[in-house]
BAVEX-627647 format. One line per 2 residues: their letters; for each residue x, y, z of C-alpha. Coordinates in nm, 2 decimals, padded with zeros to 4 digits. Each point is the difference from the previous one (the first is absolute). Example, Ala and Ser with C-alpha at 12.3 -4.5 7.8 and 13.67 -1.06 7.14 Angstrom:
2
as> 01.23,-00.45,00.78 ~ 00.14,00.34,-00.07 $
//
This chain:
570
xx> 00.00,00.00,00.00 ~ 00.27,00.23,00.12 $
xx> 00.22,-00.06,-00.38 ~ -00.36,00.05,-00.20 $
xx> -00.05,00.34,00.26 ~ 00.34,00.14,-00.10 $
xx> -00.01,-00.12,-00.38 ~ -00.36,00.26,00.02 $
xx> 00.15,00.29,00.11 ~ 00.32,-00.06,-00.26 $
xx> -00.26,-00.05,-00.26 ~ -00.19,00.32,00.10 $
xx> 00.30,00.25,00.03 ~ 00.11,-00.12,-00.38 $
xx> -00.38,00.06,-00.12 ~ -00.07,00.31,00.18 $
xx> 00.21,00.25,-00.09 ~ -00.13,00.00,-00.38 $
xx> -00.34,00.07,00.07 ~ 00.08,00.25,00.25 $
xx> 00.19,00.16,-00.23 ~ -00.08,00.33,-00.22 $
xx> -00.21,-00.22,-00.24 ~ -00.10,-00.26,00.26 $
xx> -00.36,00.09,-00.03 ~ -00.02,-00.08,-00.38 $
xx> 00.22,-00.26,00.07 ~ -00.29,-00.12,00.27 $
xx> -00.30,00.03,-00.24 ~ 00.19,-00.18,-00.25 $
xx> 00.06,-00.27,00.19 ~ -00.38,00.02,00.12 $
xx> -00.09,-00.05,-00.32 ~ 00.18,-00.29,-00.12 $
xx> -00.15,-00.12,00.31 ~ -00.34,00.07,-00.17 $
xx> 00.07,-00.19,-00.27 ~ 00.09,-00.27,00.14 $
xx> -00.36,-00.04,00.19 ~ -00.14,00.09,-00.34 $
xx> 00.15,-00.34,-00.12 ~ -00.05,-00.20,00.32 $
xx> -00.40,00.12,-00.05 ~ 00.03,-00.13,-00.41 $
xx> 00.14,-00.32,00.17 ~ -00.34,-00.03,00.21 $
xx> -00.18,00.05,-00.25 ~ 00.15,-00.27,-00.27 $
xx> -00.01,-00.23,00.30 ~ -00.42,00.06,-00.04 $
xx> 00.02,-00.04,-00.33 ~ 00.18,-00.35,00.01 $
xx> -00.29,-00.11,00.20 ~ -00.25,00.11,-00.23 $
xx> 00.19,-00.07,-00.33 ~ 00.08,-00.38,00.12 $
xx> -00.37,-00.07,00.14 ~ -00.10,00.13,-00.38 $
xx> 00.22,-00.27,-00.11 ~ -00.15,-00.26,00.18 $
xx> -00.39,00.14,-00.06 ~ 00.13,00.01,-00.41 $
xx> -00.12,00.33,00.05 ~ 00.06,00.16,-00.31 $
xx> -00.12,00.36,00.01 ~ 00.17,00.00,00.38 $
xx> 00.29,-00.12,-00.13 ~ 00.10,00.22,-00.29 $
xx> -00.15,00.36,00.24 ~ 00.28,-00.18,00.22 $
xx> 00.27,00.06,-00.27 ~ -00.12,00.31,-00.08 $
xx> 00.04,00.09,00.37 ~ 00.35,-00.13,00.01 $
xx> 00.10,00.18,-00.27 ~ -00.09,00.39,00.23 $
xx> 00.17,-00.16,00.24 ~ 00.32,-00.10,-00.15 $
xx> 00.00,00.35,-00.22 ~ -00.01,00.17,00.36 $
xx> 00.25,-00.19,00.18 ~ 00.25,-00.05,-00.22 $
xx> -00.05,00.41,-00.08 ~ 00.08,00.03,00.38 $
xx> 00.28,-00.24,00.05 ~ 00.20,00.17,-00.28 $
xx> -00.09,00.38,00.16 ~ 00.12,-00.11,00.35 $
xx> 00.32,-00.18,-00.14 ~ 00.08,00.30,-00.20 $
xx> -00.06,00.25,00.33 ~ 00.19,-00.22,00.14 $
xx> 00.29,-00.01,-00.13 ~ 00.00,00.40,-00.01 $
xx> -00.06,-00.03,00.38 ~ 00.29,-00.23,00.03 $
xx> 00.31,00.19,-00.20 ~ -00.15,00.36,00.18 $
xx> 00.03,-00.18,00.34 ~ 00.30,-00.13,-00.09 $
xx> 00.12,00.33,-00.20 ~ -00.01,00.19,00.37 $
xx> 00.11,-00.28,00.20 ~ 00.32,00.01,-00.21 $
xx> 00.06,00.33,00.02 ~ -00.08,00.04,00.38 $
xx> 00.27,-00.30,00.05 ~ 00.24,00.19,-00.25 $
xx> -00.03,00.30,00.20 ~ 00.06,-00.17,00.31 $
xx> 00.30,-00.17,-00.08 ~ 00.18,00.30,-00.17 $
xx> -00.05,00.19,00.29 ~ 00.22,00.11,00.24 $
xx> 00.25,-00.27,-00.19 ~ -00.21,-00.29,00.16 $
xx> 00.13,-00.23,-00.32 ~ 00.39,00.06,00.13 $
xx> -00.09,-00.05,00.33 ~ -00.18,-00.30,-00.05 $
xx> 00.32,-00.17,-00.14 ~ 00.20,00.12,00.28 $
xx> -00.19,-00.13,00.34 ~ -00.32,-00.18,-00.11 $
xx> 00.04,-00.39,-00.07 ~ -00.37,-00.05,00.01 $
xx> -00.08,00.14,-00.35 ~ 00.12,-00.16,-00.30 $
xx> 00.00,00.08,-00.32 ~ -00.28,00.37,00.02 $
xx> -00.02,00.04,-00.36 ~ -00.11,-00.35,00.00 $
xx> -00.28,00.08,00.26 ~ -00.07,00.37,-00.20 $
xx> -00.04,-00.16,-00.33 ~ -00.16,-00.38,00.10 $
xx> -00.13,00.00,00.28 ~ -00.20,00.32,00.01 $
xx> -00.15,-00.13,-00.34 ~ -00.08,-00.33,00.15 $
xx> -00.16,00.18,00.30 ~ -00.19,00.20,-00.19 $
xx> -00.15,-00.26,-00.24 ~ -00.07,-00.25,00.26 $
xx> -00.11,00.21,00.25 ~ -00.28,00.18,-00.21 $
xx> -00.07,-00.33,-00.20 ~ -00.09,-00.19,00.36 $
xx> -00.19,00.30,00.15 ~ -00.21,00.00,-00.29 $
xx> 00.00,-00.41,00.05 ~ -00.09,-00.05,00.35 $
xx> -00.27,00.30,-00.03 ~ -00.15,-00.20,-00.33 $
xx> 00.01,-00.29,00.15 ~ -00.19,00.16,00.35 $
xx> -00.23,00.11,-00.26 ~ -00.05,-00.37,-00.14 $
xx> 00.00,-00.10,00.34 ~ -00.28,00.18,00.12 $
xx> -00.22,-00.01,-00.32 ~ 00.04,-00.38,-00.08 $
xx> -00.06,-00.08,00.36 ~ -00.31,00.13,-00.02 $
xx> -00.06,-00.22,-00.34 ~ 00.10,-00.31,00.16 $
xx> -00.18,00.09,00.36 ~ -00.31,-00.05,-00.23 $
xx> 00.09,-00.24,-00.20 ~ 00.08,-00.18,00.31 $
xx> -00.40,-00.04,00.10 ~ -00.10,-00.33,-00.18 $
xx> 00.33,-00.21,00.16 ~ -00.01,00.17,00.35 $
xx> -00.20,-00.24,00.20 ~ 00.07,-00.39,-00.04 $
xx> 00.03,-00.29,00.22 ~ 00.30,-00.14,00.22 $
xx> -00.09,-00.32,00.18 ~ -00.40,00.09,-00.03 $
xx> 00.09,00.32,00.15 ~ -00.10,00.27,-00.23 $
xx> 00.26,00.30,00.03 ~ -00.03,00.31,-00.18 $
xx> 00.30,00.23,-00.11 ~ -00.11,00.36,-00.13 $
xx> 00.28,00.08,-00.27 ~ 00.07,-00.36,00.01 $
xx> 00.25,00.07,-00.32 ~ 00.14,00.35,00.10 $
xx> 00.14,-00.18,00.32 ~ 00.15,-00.33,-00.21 $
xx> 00.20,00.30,-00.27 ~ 00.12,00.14,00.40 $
xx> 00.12,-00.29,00.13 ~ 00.14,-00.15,-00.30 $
xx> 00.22,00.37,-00.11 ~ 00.13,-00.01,00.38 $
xx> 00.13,-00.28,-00.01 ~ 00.17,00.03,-00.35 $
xx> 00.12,00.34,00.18 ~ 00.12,-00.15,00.31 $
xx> 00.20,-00.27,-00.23 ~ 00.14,00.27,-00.21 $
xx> 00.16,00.18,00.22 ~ 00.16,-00.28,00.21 $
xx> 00.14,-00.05,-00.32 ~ 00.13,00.31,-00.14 $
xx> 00.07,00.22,00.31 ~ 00.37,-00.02,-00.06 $
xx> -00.05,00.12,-00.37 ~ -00.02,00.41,00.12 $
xx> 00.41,-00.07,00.11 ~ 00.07,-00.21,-00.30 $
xx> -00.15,00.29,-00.23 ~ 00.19,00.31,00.21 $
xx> 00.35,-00.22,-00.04 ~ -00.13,-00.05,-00.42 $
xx> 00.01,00.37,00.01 ~ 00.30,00.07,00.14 $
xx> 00.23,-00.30,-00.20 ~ -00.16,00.13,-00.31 $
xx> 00.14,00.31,00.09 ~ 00.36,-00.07,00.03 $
xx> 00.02,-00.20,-00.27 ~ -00.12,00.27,-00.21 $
xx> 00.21,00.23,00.15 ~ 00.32,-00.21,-00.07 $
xx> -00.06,-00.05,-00.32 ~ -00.03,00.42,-00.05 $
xx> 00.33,00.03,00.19 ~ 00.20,-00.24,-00.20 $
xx> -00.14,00.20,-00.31 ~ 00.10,00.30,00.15 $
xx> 00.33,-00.11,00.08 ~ 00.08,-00.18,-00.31 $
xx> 00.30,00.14,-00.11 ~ 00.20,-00.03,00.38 $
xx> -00.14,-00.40,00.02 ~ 00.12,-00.03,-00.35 $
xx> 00.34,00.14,00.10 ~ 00.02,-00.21,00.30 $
xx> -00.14,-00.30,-00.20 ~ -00.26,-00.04,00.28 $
xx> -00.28,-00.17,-00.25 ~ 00.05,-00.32,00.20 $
xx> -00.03,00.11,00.35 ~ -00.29,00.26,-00.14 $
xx> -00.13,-00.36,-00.15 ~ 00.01,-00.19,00.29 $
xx> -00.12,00.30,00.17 ~ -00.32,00.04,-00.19 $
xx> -00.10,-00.35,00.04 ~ 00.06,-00.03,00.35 $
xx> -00.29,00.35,00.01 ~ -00.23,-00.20,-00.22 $
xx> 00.09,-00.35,00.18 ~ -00.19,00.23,00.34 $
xx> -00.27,00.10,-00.23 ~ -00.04,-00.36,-00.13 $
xx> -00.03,-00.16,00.37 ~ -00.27,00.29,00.03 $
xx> -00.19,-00.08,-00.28 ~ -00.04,-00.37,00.07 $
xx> -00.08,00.00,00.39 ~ -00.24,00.26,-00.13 $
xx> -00.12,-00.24,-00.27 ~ 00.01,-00.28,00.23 $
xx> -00.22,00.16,00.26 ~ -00.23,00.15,-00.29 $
xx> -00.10,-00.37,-00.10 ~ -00.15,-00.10,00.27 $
xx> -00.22,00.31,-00.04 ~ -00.05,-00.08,-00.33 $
xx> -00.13,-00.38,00.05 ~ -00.17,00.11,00.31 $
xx> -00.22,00.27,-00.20 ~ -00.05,-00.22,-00.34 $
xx> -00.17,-00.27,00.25 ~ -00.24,00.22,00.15 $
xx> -00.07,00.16,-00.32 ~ -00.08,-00.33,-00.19 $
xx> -00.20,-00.08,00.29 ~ -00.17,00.31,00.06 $
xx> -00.18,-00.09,-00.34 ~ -00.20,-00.35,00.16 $
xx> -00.08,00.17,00.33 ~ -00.28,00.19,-00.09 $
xx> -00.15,-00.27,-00.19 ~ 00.01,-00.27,00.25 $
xx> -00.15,00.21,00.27 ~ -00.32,00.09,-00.23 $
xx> 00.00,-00.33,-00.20 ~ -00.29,-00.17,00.24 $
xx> -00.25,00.28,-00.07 ~ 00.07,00.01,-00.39 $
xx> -00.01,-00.37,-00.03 ~ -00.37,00.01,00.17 $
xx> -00.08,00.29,-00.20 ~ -00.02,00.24,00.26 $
xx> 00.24,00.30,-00.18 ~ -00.01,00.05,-00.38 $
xx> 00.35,-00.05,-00.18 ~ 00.07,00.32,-00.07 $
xx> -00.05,00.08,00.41 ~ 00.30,-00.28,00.03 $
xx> 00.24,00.18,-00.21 ~ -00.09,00.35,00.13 $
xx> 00.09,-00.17,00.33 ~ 00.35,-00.07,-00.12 $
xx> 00.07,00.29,-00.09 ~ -00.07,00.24,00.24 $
xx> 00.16,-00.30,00.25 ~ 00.33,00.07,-00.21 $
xx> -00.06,00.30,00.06 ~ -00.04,00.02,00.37 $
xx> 00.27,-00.24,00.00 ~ 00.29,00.18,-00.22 $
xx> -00.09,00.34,00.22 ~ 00.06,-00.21,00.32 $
xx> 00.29,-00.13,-00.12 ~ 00.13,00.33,-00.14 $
xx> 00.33,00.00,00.27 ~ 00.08,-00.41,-00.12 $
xx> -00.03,00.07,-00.35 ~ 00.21,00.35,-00.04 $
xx> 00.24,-00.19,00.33 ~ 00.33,00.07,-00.24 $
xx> -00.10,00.32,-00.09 ~ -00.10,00.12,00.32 $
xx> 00.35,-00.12,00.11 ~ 00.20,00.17,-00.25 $
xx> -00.20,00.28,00.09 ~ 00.09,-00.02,00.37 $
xx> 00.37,00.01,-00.12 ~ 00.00,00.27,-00.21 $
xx> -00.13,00.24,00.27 ~ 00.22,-00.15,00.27 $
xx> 00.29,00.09,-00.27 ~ -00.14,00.40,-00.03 $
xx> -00.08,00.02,00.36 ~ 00.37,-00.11,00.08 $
xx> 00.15,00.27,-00.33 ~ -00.22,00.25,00.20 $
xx> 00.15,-00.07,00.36 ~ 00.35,00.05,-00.18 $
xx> -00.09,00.28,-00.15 ~ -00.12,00.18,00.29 $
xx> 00.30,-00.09,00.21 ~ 00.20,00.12,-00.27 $
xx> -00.14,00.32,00.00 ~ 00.05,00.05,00.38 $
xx> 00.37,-00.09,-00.08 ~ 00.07,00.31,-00.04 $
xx> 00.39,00.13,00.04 ~ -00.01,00.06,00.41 $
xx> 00.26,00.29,-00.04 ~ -00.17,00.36,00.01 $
xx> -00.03,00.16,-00.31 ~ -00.04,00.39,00.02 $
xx> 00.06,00.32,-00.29 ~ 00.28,00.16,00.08 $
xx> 00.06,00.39,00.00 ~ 00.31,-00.02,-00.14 $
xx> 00.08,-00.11,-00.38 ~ 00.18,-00.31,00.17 $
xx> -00.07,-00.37,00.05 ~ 00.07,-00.14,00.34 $
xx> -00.03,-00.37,00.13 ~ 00.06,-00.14,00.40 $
xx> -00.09,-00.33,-00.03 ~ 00.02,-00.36,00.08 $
xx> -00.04,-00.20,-00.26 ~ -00.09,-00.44,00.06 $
xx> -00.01,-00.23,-00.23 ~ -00.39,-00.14,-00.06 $
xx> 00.07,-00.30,00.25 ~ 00.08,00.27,00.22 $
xx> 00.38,-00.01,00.10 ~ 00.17,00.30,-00.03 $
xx> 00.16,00.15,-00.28 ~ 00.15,00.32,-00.01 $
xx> -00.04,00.33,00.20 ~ 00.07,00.31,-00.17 $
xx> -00.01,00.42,00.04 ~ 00.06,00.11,-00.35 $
xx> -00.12,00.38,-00.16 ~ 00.00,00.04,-00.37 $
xx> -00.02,00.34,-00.04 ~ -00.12,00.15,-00.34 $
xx> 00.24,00.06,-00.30 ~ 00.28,-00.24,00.12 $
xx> 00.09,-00.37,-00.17 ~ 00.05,-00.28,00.31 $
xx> 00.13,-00.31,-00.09 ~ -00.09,-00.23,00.23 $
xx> 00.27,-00.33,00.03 ~ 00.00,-00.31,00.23 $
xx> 00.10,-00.38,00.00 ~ -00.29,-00.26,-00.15 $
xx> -00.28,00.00,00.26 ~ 00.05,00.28,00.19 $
xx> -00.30,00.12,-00.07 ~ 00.05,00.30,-00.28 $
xx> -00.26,-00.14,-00.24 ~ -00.27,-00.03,00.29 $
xx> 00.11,00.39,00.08 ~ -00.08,00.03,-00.36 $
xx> -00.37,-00.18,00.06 ~ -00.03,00.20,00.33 $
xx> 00.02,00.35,-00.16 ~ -00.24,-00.11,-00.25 $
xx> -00.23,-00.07,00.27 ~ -00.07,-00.34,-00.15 $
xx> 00.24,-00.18,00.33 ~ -00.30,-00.08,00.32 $
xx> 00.28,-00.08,00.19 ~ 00.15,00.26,00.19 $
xx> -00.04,00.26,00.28 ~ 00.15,00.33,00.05 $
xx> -00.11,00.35,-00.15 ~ 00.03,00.09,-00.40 $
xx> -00.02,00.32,-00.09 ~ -00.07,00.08,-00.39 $
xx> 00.03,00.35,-00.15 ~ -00.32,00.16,-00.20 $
xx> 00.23,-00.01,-00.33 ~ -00.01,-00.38,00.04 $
xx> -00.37,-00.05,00.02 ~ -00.22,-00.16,-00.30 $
xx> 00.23,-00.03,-00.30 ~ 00.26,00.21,00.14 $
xx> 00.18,-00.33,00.09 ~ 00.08,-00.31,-00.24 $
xx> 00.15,-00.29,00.10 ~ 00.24,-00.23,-00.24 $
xx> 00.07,-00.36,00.07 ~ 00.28,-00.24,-00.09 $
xx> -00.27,-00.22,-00.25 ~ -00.25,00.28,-00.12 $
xx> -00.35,-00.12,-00.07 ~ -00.16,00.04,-00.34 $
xx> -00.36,-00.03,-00.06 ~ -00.10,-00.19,-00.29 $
xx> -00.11,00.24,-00.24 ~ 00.11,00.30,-00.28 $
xx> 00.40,00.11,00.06 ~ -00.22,00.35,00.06 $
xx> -00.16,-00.19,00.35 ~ 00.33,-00.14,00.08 $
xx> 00.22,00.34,-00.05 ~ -00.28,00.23,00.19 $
xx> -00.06,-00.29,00.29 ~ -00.13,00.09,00.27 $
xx> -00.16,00.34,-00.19 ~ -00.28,-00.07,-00.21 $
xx> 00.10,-00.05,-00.37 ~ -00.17,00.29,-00.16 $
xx> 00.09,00.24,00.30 ~ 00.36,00.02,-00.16 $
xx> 00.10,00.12,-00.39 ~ 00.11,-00.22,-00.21 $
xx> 00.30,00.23,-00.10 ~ 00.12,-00.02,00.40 $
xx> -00.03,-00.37,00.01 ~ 00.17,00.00,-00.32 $
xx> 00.31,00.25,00.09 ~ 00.01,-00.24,00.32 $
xx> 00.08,-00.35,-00.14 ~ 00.25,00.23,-00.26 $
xx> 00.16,00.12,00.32 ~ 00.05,-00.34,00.20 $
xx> 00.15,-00.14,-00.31 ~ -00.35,-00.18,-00.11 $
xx> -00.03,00.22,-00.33 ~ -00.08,-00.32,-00.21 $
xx> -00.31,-00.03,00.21 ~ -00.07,00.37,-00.05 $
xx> -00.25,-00.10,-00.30 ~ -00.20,-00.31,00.15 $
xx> -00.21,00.17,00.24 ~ -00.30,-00.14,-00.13 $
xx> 00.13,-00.37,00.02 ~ -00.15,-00.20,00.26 $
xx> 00.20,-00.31,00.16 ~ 00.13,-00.17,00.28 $
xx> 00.30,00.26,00.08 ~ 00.12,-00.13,00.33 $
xx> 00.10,-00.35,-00.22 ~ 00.13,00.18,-00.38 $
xx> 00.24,00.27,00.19 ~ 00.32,-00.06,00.15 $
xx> 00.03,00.05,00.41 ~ 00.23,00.31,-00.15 $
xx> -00.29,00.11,-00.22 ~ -00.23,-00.05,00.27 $
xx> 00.21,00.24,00.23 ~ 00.06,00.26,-00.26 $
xx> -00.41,-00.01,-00.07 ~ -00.03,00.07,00.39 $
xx> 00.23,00.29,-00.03 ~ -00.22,00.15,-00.25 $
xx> -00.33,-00.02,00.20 ~ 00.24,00.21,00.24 $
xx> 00.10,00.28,-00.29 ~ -00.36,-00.04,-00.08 $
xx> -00.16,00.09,00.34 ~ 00.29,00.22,00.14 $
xx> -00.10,-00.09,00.34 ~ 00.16,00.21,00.28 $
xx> 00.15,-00.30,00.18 ~ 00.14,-00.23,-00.20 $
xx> 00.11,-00.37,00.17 ~ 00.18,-00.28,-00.19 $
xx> 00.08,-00.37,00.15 ~ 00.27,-00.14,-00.20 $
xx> -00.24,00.15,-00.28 ~ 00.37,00.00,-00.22 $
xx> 00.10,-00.35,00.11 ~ -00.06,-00.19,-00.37 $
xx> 00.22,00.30,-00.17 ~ 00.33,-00.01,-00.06 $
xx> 00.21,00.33,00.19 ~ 00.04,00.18,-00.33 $
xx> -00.41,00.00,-00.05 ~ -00.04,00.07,00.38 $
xx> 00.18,00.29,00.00 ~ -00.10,00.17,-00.30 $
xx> -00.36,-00.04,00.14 ~ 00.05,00.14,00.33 $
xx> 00.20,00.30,-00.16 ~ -00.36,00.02,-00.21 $
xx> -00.19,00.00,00.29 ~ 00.21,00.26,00.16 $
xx> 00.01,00.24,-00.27 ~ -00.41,-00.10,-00.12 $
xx> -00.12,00.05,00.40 ~ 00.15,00.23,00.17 $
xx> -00.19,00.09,00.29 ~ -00.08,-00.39,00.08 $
xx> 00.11,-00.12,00.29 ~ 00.21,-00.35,-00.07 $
xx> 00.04,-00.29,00.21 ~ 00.13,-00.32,-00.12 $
xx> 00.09,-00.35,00.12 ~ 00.33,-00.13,-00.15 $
xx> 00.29,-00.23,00.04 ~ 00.24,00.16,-00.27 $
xx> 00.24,00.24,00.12 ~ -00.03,00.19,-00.30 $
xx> -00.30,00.13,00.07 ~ 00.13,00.22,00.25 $
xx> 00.08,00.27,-00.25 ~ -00.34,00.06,-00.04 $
xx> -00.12,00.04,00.39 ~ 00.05,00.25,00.26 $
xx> 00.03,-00.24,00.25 ~ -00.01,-00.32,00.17 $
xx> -00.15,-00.20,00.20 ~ 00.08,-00.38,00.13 $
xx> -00.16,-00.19,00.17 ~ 00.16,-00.25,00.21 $
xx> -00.14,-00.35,00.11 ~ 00.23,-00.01,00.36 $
xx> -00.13,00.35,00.11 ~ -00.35,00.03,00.17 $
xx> -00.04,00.36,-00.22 ~ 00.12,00.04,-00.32 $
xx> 00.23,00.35,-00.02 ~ 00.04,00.27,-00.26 $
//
């Protein structure tokens, strides 16, 4: 009871927010229509189970004018519910992708805030794979949960109307005698389709309870998989260098082995399910008839009355059974939201992982940091009292691992990890500060995207992103702005870090900071780019992270940090 309670309230906090949102109310009438239609068709289902009767006792009368007014009434019937089933499957579906259209983009939003999808990676070991749950399972959430609601509130529909068909139907075999003891059971046949759908519910889920883990775990191994099989195309050309294709191989199928085993306890749970609900189908189809059989035989019920009675006892029977039937649905179902509810946990502590250390505007044009700074299983790192002030180039050295690339991440405010006070100048606020790291990302897209990143692409000329790739040595590229592609895989790590140095001669930020952003270049290249960038921004304030002595000549001064010393010193 208690795992059913909690599974509720995830369910209800994923449903919600939509229809409390700015269009929640159409949103709500929509959905309140679809619910319409569906009565509309349970009603059309009532009344072909009236017809059945009459259609099938005009069979056995060789009634011949009943029969063909029969057809004729078949035919309104069919013309109408088929005209409805199509209109409520094409709502639908609109229902579905603008449910899903907002759920997206409220997930999106989430977990681009407040650089919840880097802090994810760097404390939370809960949630795998979140484009995975963005993209799949928010689709599958949406289409089953709308597809069941509209289900279980059909089949309460069903329920309701085809009890009271069978409740009457029930009169002639109600009373009969046990032992000459006459007993009489009002609804005699709306209690057998009760019994008979508990038990094929209680059997059901004895049976598949274990499938909701099975189903979570399918999730997640399809996951990886998929996602190894995008890294090793990303990272073709290092495997191919390392000649890694074997270990990748054996790699791959060792994933797929895990989503194999997956598959086949799922499968080998799902059978019994399946044999389980084929038996009680096939024998669904006698019951009926071999409770009513005495009064036919004797003549007591007319034929078509017999078949009338079999249908509205599937009826009763398929609505009672609605939970045993939809049993590996309803479990996939129950995984899915477990898998969102625990991306949303994630996601909120993420977002109240923000950096501990103070941040405050300072009323100087300087940029000042006192912090601690721990690494994210919390052991301490590096403690530092450093002030940049504006106009000056810092170059900032150290041994590997003492901590001057998470200095780099701290300043960007992207680091949760630290305490202590940071203290940012007004000229460094918005875009007056860009940040260049030692691999650059590149969005897939036009060279004009990839140049003017993180800008919007039309909010620079095409002459300045132009005179840009000319001046970081790039000029061949100066002509395929319009050329979409994968950039990060057909350029160079040196092109890739000259194409960063152009988003910075591009957006002339007022701080400028660069991790090893020269690394992949050879001296010659470095230095005529820093000379560039010295000559090309003058009033920007440079701070770089390097190992090569020569890049000395191009800074005012230095700071290392040391790994013995509790604080690192100017």
């Amino acid at each position: 009871m208690r795992k059913a309670w909690t599974f509720l309230k995830q369910l209800w906090a994923l449903t919600v927010p939509y229809f409390k949102s700015p269009g929640g109310r159409w949103a709500l009438a929509f959905f309140a229509f679809l619910v319409g239609l569906s009565f509309v068709l349970v009603e059309l289902n009532v009344r072909f189970s009236y017809w059945n009767n009459r259609f099938f006792t005009a069979l056995q009368e060789k009634n011949q004018d009943g029969f063909w007014v029969e057809v004729g009434v078949f035919a309104q019937l069919a013309a109408v519910f088929i005209t409805i089933a199509v209109l409520r499957y094409i709502l639908q579906q609109v229902f579905e992708i603008r449910w899903r259209t907002w759920l997206t983009n409220h997930f999106v939003a989430r977990w681009t805030t407040a650089e919840s999808y880097y802090k994810l990676q760097l404390a939370d070991g809960r949630t795998d794979n979140p484009d995975q749950r963005i993209a799949e399972d928010l689709r599958l959430f949406v289409e089953r949960t709308l597809s069941l609601s509209l289900s279980f509130i059909s089949n309460a529909a069903t329920l309701g109307s085809f009890a009271v068909v069978l409740w009457g139907l029930s009169e002639p075999i109600e009373t009969f005698t046990v032992a000459g003891t006459e007993i009489t059971i009002p609804g005699l046949l709306f209690w057998a389709a009760l019994v008979y759908s508990a038990f094929i519910t209680w059997i059901s889920h004895l049976v598949g309870r274990k499938l909701v883990g099975l189903n979570f775990n399918r999730e997640r191994r399809e996951a990886d998989f998929r996602f190894d099989l995008v890294r090793m195309r990303e990272n073709a050309e290092a495997i191919a260098l390392y000649g890694g294709a074997l270990v990748e191989r054996d790699r791959l199928k060792g994933r797929f082995e895990r989503v194999r085993e997956n598959f086949m306890a799922i499968v080998n749970r799902q059978k019994f399910l399946v044999g389980l609900q084929a038996a009680f189908d096939q024998a669904v189809v006698l019951v009926p008839y071999l409770i009513v059989w005495p009064v036919y035989f004797v003549g007591n019920v007319p034929f078509g009355h017999m078949t009338q009675t079999a249908g509205a006892f599937g009826r009763v029977q398929d609505a009672f059974s609605w939970f045993a039937s939809l049993y590996s649905t309803l479990a996939e179902w129950v995984a899915t939201v477990q898998r969102l509810t625990g991306f949303i946990e994630a996601l909120e502590v993420a977002e109240r992982k923000a950096c501990a250390a103070k941040l405050e505007r300072g009323p100087r044009d300087e940029w000042s940091v006192d912090i601690d700074i721990r690494l994210p299983d919390e052991k301490p790192l590096l403690s530092m009292d450093l002030t940049l002030k504006a106009g000056e180039s810092v170059l900032i050295v150290g041994a590997s691992g003492t901590g001057k690339s998470t200095l780099f991440r701290v300043l960007a405010g992207v680091w949760p990890f630290a305490d202590g006070r940071i203290v940012i100048p007004a000229s460094a606020q918005d875009r007056g500060r860009l940040f260049l790291p030692q691999k650059p990302y590149v969005p897939v897209g036009t060279l004009r995207a990839a140049v003017a990143y993180p800008a919007p692409e039309a909010s620079v000329p095409d002459a300045v992103l132009r005179q840009a790739l000319v001046d970081v040595d790039l000029s061949a590229l100066a002509d395929r702005l319009d050329e979409e592609g994968h950039w990060q895989n057909r350029l160079s790590g040196g092109e890739l870090q000259r194409l960063a140095i152009a988003r910075a001669l591009v957006q002339k930020p007022a701080w400028l900071f660069l991790d090893e952003a020269t690394s992949a270049m050879d001296e010659e290249m470095e230095s005529r780019l820093y000379r560039m960038l010295k000559a090309r921004l003058p009033d920007t304030t440079l701070v770089s992270i390097g190992h090569r002595a020569s890049l000395k000549a191009f800074h005012d001064r230095e700071v290392r940090l040391e790994a013995s010393l509790p604080r690192a010193a100017e």
